[in-house]
N, C-alpha and C positions, 0 to 999 in steps of 0.2 A: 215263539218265546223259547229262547235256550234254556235246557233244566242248566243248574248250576252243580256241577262233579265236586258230589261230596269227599272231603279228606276219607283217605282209607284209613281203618281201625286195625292197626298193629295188636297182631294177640299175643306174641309171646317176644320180648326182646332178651336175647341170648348172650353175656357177657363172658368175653376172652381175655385174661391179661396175658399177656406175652412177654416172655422173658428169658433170650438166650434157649429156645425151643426147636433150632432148625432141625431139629432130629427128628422130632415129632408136628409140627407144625403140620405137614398134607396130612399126614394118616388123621389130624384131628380134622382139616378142611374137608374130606370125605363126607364124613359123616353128615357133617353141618351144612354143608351146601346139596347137600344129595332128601334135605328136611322135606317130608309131605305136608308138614304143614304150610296152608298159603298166610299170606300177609304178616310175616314175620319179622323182625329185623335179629341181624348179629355184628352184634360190635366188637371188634378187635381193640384191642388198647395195647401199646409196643412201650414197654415200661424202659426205653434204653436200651434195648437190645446191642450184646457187642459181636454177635456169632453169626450176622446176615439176616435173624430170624423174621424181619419186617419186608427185607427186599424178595425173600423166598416164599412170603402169604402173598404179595402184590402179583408175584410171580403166578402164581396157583391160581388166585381169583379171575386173573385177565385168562389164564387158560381153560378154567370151568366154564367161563361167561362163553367165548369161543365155541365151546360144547356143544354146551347147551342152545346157542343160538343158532346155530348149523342144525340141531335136532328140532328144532320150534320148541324148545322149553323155557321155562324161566327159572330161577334160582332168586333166593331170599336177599330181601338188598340187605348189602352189605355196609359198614362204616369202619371206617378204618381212623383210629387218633392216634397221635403220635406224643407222649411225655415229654416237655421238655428236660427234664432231670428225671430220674432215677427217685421212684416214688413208692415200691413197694408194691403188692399183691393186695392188700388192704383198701389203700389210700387211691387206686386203679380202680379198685370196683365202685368206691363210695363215688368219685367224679364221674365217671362214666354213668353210674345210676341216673344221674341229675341230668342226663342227655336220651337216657332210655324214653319209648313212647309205648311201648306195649300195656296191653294190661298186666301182663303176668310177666313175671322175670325165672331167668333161669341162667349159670351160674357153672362155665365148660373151666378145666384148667388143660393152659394149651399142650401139657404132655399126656393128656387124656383122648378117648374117643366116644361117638356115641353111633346107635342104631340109626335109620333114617325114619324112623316112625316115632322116634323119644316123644317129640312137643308135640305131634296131633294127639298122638294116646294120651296125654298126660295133659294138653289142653279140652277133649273134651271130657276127659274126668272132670276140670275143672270148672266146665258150665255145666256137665248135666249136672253136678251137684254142689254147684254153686260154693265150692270152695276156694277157703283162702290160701290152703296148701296142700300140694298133693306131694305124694312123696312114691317112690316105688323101690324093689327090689336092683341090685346092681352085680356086676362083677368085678370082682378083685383079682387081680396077676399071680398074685399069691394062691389063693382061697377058691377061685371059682366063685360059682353063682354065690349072692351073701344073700339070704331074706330077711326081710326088714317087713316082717307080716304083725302089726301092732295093732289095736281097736283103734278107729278113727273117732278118738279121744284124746285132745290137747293136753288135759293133764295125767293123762297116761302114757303119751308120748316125754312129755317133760321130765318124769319120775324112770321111764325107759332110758332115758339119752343123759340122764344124767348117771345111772347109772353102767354107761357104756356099752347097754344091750343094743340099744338102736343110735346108727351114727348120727351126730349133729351136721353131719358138712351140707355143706350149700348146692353140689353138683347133681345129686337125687332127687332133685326137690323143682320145683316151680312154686311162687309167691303171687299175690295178687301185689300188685309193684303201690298199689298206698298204703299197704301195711307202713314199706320205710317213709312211704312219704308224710302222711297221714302223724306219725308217731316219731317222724324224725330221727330214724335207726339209723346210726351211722357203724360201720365196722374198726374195729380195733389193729393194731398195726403191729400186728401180728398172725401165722398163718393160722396158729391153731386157733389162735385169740380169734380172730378175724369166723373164722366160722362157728363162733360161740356166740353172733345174733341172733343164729337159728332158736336160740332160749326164748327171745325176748318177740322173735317174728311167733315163736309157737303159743306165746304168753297174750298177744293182742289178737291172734288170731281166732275166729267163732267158729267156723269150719274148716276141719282137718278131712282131706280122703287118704287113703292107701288104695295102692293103683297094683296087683300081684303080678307084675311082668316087670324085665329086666335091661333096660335098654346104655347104661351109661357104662363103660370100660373104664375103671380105675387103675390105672397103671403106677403101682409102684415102685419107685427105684432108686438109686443111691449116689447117682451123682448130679446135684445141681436141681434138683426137683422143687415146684413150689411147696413143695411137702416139706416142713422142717422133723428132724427126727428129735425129738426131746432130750432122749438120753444124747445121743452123741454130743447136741449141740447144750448141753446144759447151764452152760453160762449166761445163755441169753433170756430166762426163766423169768426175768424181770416183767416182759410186758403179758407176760401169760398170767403171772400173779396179780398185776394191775388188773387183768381183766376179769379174771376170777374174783378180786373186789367187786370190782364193780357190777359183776352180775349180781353177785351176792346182797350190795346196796340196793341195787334193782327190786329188788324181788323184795328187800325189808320193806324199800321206802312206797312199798305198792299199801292201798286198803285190806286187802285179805294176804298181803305177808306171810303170815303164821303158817298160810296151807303150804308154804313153799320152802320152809325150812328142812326137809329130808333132800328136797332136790339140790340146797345149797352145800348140807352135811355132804352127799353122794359125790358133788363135786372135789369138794376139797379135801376128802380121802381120796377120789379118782387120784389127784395132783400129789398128796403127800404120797401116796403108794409109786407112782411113778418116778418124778424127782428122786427116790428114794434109792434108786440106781445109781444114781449117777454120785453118790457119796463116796466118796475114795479117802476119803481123811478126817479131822477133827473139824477143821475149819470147815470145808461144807457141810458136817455135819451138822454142826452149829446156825449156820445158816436152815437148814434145813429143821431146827425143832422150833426156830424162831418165827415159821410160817405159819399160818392156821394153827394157833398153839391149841384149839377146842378140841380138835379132833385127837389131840392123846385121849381125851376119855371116852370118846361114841366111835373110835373106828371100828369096834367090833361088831357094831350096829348097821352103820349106814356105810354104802359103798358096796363096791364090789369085790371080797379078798379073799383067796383060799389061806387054809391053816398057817403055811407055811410063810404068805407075804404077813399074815399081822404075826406071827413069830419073830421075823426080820424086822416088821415096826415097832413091837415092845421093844427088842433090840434097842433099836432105835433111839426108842424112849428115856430108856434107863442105860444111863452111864457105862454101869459095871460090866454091861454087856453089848456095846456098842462095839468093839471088836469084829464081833460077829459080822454084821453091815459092813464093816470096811476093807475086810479081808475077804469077804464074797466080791466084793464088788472090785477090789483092787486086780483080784484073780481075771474077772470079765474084761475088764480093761486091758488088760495084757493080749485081749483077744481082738481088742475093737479099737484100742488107743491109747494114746495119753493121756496120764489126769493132768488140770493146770495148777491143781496142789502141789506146794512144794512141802 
């Protein structure tokens, strides 16, 4: 009697959107195809690419496989999707999820790099302790090593990251993949927005680990990155705000709400303190008192601000002295750009 070959159990499925990356593309295939961990998958997703950056991964994977198979090794299968239109960083990962098999998902951006040990160390945190996220320390291009060393506590995470102590992004982290499914989390179509499910993954989730090693390269940089910079780009403030509603909704329309209101206050000072840059005139000014109008009276409270930024947001606040704000910032701008005020 033949046994019958059980389907393999993918543990960790690894998500890439691609876009316009050939610069970075190998140096991020390194890492990923060089993974200890077995039974893995990574999915690429080519969001339109106009710069080669899909012919140059096909390129790398056929040469890895090559490799490796001259060496008797194997490497993580691979899936390659292709966009038909031009869909975003957001809108890439939510499709792509719906094809993931792993249990646990994890979350590369393709001008980034990682260690070759990331998902084993970071997936058997995951079973010894049966968590639904684990998260670890990372490096920044800027910063060097960043730790990200917090109690493995959801809502001391939530109160941390809302307060911009510990980052929200998706690429430090691994998820048990029915969190989204389970609760139906879809991402926001936006990059910052977009990695502001991590509230809502940290909010259903019952086990948090902290993992204290370092394995994921954060490369930041200024041209063309799936990273949007706020300040610069501040016109597009629209779906960031939307999103910040709707965490905000989120978090009211839960049964214990009430606990969650410092993390919403934290946010939406994070956002007025920042937006707050990019004011060069009366008109975004205006725009800009007309957002979370609550927090003219607790930002001294909740958030993250030295003396100087809530000086510049009383500023802000009151008329007589809103000069202040707009002559600091008009000054900045002479250094970084144009404002689109006329």
């Amino acid at each position: 009697m033949n046994d019958i070959q059980q389907p393999i159990q993918i543990s960790v499925s690894v998500i890439i959107p691609i876009y316009n990356a050939r610069v970075w593309i190998v140096k991020c295939c390194e890492g990923l195809f060089s993974q200890t961990l077995r039974d893995m998958e990574i999915i690429f997703v080519d969001d339109c690419s106009q710069d080669g950056s899909f012919e140059i991964l096909q390129d790398e994977i056929k040469r890895v496989q090559e490799i490796k198979k001259n060496n008797g090794e194997t490497m993580p299968e691979v899936v390659l999707i292709q966009n038909e239109k031009n869909k975003g960083v957001a809108l890439s990962r939510n499709l792509t999820l719906e094809k993931a098999k792993g249990k646990y998902v994890g979350f590369v951006d393709a001008d980034d790099w990682i260690t070759s040990d990331m998902y084993e160390k970071m997936y058997e945190k995951a079973i010894e302790e049966d968590s639904d996220i684990v998260w670890s320390d990372f490096y920044w291009s800027e910063e060097g090593y960043v730790r990200q060393d917090f109690p493995n506590d959801r809502m001391t995470c939530l109160e941390q990251m809302s307060l911009t102590n510990m980052y929200w992004t998706l690429w430090n982290k691994i998820f048990k993949r029915e969190l989204f499914t389970e609760n139906n989390l879809r991402m926001s179509d936006f990059k910052v927005a977009s990695d502001m499910i991590t509230f809502k993954l940290f909010y259903y989730a019952v086990k948090v680990s902290y993992l204290p090693m370092a394995f994921y390269h954060y490369n930041r940089h200024t041209q063309n990155a799936l990273t949007t910079n706020l300040y610069k780009q501040h016109y597009k403030i629209t779906p960031l705000v939307e999103s910040l509603q709707e965490i905000s909704s989120f978090f009211q329309s839960m049964p214990d709400g009430n606990s969650y209101r410092s993390i919403v206050f934290n946010l939406q000072v994070w956002f007025k303190n920042d937006f707050l840059h990019a004011v060069v005139c009366r008109q975004s000014l205006s725009i800009w008192r007309d957002l979370f109008p609550a927090t003219h009276k607790f930002y001294r409270k909740y958030g993250k601000t030295n003396r100087l930024q809530r000086f510049f947001f009383f500023c802000a606040i009151h008329n007589i002295t809103a000069w202040c704000v707009i002559l600091k910032n008009r000054i900045v701008q002479r250094l970084f750009g144009k404002s689109d005020c006329k």
